[in-house]
C-alpha positions in Angstrom: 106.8 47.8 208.4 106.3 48.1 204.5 107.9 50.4 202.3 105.6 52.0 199.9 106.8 54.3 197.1 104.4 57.0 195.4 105.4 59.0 192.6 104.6 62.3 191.5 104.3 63.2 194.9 104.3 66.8 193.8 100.5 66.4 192.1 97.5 66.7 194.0 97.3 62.8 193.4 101.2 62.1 194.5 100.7 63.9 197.5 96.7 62.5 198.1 98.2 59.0 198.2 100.7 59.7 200.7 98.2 61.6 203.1 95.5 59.2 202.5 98.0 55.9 203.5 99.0 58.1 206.3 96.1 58.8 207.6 95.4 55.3 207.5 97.5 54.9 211.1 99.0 51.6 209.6 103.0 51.2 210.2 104.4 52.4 206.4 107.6 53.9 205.3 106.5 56.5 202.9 108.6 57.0 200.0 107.8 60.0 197.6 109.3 61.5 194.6 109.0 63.9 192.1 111.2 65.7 189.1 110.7 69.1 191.4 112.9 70.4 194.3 110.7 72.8 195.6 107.3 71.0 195.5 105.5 70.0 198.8 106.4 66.1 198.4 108.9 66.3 201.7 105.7 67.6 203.8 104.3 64.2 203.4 106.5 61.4 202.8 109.1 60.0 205.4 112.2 60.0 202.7 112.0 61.9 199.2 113.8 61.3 196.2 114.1 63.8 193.4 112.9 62.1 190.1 114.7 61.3 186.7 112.0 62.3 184.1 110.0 59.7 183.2 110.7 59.8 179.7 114.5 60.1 180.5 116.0 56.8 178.9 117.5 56.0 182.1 114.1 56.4 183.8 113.9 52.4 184.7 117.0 52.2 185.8 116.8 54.8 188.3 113.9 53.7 189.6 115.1 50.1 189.8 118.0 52.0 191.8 115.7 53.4 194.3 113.6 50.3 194.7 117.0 48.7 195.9 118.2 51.6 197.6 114.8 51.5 200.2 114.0 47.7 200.0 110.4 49.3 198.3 108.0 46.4 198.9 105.2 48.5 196.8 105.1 51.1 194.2 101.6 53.4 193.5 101.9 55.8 190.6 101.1 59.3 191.2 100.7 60.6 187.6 99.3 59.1 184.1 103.1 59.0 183.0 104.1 56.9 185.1 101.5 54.6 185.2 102.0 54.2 181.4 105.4 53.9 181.6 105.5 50.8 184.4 102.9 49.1 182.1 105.5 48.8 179.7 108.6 47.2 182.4 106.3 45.6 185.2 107.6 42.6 184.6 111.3 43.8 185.0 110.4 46.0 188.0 108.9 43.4 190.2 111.9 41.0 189.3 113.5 43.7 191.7 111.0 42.6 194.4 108.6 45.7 194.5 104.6 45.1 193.2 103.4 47.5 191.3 99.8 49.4 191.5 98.8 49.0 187.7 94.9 48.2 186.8 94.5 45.9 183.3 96.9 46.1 180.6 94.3 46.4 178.3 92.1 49.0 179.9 95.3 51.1 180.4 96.0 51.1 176.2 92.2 51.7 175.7 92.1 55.0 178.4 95.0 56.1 176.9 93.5 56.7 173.8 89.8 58.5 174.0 88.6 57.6 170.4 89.7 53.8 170.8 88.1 53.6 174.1 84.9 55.1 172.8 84.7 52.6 170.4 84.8 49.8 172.7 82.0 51.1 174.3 80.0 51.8 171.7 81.0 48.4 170.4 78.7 46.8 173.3 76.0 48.8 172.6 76.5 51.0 176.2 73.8 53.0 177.0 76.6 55.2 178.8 78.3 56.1 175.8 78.4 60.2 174.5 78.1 60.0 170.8 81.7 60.7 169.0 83.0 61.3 166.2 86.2 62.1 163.8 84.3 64.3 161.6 85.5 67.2 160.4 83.1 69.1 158.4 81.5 72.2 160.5 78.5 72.0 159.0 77.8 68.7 159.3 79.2 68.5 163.1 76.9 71.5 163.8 74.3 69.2 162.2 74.6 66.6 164.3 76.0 68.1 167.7 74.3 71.8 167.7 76.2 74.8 168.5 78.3 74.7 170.8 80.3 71.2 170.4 83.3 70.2 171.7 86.9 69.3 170.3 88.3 67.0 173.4 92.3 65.1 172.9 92.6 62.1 172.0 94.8 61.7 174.6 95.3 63.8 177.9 93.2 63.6 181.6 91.3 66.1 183.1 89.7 69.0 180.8 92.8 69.9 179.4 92.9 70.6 175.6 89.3 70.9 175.6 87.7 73.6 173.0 84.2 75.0 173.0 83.7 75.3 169.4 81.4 78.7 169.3 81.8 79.2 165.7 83.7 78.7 162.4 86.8 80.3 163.3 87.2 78.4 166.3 87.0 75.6 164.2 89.1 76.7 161.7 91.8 77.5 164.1 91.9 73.4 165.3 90.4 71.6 162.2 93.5 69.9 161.0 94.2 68.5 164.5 90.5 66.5 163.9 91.0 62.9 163.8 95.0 62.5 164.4 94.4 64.5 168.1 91.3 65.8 168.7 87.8 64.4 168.3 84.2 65.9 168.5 81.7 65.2 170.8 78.4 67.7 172.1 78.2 69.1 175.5 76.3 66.6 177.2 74.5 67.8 180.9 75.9 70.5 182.8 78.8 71.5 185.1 76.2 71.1 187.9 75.5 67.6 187.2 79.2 66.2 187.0 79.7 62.9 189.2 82.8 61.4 190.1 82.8 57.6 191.3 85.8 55.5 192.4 85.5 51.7 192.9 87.9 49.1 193.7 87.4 46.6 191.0 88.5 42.7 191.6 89.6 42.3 187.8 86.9 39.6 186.6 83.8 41.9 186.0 83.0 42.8 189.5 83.8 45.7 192.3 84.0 45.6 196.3 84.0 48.9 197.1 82.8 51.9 196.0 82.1 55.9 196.5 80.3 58.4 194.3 81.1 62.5 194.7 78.8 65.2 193.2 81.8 67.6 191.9 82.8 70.8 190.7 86.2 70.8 188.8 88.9 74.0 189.2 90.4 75.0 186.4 92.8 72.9 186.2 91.1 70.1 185.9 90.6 69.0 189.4 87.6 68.3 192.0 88.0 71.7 193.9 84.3 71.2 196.0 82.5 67.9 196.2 79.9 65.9 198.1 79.4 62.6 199.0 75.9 61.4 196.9 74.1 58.2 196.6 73.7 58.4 193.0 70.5 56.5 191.5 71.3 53.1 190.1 75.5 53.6 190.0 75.3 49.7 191.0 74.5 48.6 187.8 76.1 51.0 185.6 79.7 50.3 187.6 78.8 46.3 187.4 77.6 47.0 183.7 81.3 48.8 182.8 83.2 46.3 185.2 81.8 43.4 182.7 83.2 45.0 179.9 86.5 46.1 180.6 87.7 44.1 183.5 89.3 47.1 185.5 91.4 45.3 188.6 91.8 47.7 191.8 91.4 51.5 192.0 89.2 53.0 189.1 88.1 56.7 188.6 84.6 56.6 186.7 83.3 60.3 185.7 79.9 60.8 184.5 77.9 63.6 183.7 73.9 63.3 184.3 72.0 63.8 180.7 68.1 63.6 180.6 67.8 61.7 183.0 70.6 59.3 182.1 73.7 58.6 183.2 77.2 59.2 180.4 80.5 58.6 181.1 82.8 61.1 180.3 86.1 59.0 181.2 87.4 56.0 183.2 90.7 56.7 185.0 92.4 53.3 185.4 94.4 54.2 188.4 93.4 56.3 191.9 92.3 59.9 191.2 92.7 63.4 192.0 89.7 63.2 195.2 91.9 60.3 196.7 92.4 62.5 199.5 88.4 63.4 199.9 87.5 60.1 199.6 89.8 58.7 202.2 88.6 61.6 204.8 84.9 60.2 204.1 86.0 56.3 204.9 87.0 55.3 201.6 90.7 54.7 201.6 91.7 53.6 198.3 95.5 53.8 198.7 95.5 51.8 202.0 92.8 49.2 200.1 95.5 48.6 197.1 98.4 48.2 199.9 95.8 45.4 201.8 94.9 44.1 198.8 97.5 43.5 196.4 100.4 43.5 199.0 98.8 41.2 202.2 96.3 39.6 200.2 93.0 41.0 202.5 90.2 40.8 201.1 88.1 44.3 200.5 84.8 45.3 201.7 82.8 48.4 201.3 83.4 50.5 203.7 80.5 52.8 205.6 81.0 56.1 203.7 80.7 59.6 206.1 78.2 62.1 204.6 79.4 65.6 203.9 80.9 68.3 201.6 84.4 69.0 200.6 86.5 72.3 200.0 89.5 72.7 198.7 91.7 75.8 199.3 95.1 77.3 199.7 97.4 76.3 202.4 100.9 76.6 203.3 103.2 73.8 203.8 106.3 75.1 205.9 109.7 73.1 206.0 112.5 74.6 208.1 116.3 74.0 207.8 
């Protein structure tokens, strides 16, 4: 038996891990945590933990506490802070015996920062690239995007902190955050053409495995209704973005479909919020990384179940 911790267990990613390595039917010990008491982690994991904050100073060392405490043989981050965080200490958490989920250094520091990333890209030329820019002149922005543009962070996941710049005011009302937080791009596609791909990546400019969702996001951010797609030429374009930044097990990829062409809004370098989708239709990312990276197995793609996915309310009960 192998223990596997998940954190952020309270996230529709924490908790997507867990039921996706369950369902999986291989012989884990389950491990979740989460800052939050009263969050549905327990309903999924075989031991919870409530969390120190991850940026509590004595973050590491709690964690390094709980690795001990459960002999963890392998830790998957539930949540970007995390994620960010381990990147910084992996080399003093798996001197406590635990391997850690973490995709490359480098493509971690360049996701975590949207305007940097974009540069890459548009460094090699990428047909995939949206055009960006720090600009901060209305008129000019206007000019060169139309009306309505877009304000997107620097820095976040999801479509949080996005703003539809109508008009002035609206601009007005977010200019000075141009450039130091936010950054302007125009509204490429539509919501109907949003694409979600995952692909396990083998860290030298290649994949193994991958699955592509047509999606429709919830407000928060989320894939709330998706279906499995064989999108035209996604081959290439994931080979194409796998030469350039090297990502190393699971990677998110979201595009939108433009004119025809393909743009990618974002690469997630860690397993994503449809974990749980994905791993209904065949492609079980979670259980991949604990094969991979933990008994050294090599991956193969998997045959992929057609359908559609829903997501709705449900209630988790857990009696005294």
């Amino acid at each position: 038996m192998k223990n596997i911790l998940v954190s952020g267990t309270s996230g529709i990613i924490g908790y997507g891990i867990l039921r996706s390595l369950r369902l999986s039917g291989k012989d884990l010990k389950l491990i979740g945590t989460t800052i939050y008491t009263d969050s549905v982690a327990e309903g999924f994991c075989d031991v919870f933990e409530q969390a120190v904050s991850t940026h509590d100073p004595k973050y590491i060392d709690w964690l390094l506490t709980i690795i001990k405490k459960h002999n963890i043989d392998f830790i998957i981050p539930g949540i970007e802070a995390d994620m960010y965080k381990w990147v910084e200490h992996v080399a003093e958490i798996e001197s406590s015996g635990a391997k850690v989920l973490l995709n490359n250094k480098e493509l971690i520091a360049l996701c975590n920062d949207k305007w940097v990333f974009y540069e890459k890209l548009k460094e090699s030329n990428s047909p995939f690239a949206i055009d960006t820019t720090l600009e901060s002149d209305f008129n000019i922005l206007v000019s060169k995007f139309g009306a309505p543009f877009l304000l997107k962070p620097r820095c976040g996941h999801g479509s949080k902190g996005i703003v539809k710049v109508n008009d002035l005011n609206t601009f007005l009302a977010h200019k000075e955050f141009i450039g130091s937080q936010l950054m302007a791009q125009p509204i490429v596609g539509n919501n109907n053409e949003e694409y979600t791909t995952s692909a396990f990546c083998d860290g030298k400019g290649g994949f193994y495995a991958y699955m592509t969702l047509k999606r429709k996001l919830s407000k928060d951010g989320f894939t709330e209704k998706a279906e499995v797609v064989d999108l035209e030429n996604i081959a290439d374009v994931l080979l194409s973005l796998c030469k350039l930044f090297k990502p190393l097990g699971p990677t998110n990829f979201q595009f939108r479909k433009h004119e025809g062409t393909l743009k990618l809004l974002e690469i997630n370098p860690r397993i994503s919020s449809a974990t749980s989708i994905r791993s209904k239709f065949g492609y079980n990312e979670s259980l991949m990384a604990v094969e991979y990276f933990l008994e050294g197995k090599e991956i193969k793609q998997p045959f992929i179940k057609r359908g559609k996915a829903i997501r709705y309310t449900e209630d988790l009960i857990i009696y005294e």
